[in-house]
N, C-alpha and C positions, 0 to 999 in steps of 0.2 A: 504494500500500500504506500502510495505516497503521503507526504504529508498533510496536505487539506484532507483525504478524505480518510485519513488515523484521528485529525480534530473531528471531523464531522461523525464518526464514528462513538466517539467516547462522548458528544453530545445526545445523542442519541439514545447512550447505554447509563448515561445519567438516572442516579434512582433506579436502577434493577438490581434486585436483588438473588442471587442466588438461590434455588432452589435447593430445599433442606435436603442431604443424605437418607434417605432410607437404607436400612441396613441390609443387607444381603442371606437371604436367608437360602441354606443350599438343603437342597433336597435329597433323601438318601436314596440310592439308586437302588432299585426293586430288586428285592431277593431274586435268584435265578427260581426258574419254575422246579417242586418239588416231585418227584419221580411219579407221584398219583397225578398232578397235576397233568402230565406229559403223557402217562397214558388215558387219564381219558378227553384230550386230544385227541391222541391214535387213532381213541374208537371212535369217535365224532365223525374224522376223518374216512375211518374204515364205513362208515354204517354209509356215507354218501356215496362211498363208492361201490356199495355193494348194492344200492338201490337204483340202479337205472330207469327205473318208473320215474316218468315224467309227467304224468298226469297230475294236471293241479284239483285240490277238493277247497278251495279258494273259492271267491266269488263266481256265479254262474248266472248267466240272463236265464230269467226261465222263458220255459214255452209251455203253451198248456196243452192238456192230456190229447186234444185229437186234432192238434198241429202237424202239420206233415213237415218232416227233416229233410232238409235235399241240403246237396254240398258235389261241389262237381271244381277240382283242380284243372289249372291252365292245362291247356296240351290232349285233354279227355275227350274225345269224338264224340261227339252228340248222336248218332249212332249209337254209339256203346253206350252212353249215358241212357239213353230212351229205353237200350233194352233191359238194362239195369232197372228205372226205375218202370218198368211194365212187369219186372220178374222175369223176365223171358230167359236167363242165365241161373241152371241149377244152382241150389246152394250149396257149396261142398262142405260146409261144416257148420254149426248154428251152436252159440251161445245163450244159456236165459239166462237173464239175471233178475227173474221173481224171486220175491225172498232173501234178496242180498243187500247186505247193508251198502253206505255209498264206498268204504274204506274196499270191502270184498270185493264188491264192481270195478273200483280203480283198480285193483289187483288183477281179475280175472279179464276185465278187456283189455290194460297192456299187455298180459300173456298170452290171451288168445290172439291177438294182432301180432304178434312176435312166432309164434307157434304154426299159425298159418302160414306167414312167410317164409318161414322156412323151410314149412313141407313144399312148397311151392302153387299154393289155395291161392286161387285169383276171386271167387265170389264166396263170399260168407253171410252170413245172418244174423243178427242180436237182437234176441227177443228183451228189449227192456220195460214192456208195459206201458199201459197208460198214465199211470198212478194215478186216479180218478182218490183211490182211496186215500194214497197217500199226506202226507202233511209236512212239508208244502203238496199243493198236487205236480203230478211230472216231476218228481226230483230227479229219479232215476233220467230219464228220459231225456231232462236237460243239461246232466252232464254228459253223455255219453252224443247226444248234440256237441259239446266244448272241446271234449276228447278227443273225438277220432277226426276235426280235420287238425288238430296239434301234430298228430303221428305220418309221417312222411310215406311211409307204408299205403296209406290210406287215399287215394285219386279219388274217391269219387263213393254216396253215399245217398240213398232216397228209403223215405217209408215205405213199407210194404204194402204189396196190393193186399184186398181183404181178407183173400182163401191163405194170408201166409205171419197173418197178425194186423194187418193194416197200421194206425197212427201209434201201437204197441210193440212195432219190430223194423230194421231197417237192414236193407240189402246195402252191403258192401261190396265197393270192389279195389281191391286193392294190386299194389304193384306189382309186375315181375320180378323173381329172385334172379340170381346171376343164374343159377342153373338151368330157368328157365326159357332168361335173356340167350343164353350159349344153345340150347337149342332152336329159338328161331334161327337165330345167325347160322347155324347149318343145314336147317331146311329152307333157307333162301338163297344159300347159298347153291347147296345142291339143286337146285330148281332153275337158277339161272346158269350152271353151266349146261343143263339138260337141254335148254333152250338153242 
């Protein structure tokens, strides 16, 4: 600083007063975590990993008892879709879930959506009711609405016609597995060298 503006400076700071010292208080640094503490961590840890259910039992819009369920992913033929929701595609496997609590249901439709896939089941069933009776009504009903477009598995999804449960069950149709995928890729393949 030059001179004038060191005077103009200390004019300025005329009358301020330093702010008092507060003392410094130190904090002691946190015990390391004790060996129960650590595992059950572990198991916090282990139990998320050992749950791959990803169905949430979290909030759900409802819908009521003889609401019809449709859900149809990008890329799904309207074709395929129409025949899906007319039933025209047997059901190779069917789920109920009358009588199951919402916990059992999230349980038994990620496995059965998982279980299907694998055998390589392209159309399935879930009979999940009206819940007319229920309380709320459609519990069932409206997560299993939430649920399965969640699961990637899942392309495409309409209420049943009447003779197969009607607004109490819905035809699924879900993805190709790779084993399945590797079979078309050889019957198209073989077909276009035939040609």
């Amino acid at each position: 600083m030059n001179p004038e503006e060191d005077d103009l400076f200390q004019q300025e700071m005329a009358g301020v007063k330093p702010l008092p010292k507060k003392p410094v208080v130190v904090t002691p640094k946190p015990a390391e975590p004790t060996e129960a503490q650590l595992a059950r961590r572990e198991a916090a840890v282990a139990d998320l990993k050992l749950d791959p259910n990803t169905l949430s039992t979290e909030y759900v819009e409802m819908v009521g008892p003889h609401d019809i369920l449709e859900y149809k992913r990008n890329g799904v033929q309207e074709g395929v879709y129409r025949k899906l929701r007319l039933g025209k595609y047997a059901s190779e496997a069917t789920l109920d879930l009358h009588r199951k609590t919402l916990q059992q249901a999230r349980k038994d439709v990620f496995e059965f959506i998982q279980d299907s896939t694998r055998f390589g089941l392209r159309t399935i069933m879930i009979l999940h009711g009206k819940g007319e009776r229920s309380d709320p009504p459609a519990l069932l009903k409206s997560y299993v609405n939430k649920w399965l477009p969640s699961l990637p598995q899942v392309m495409a999804f309409h209420s049943a016609q009447k003779q197969d449960g009607g607004a109490g069950a819905v035809y699924v149709l879900l993805q190709k597995n790779e084993t399945r995928k590797q079979q078309n890729r050889e019957h198209y393949l073989r077909h276009a060298r035939g040609r």
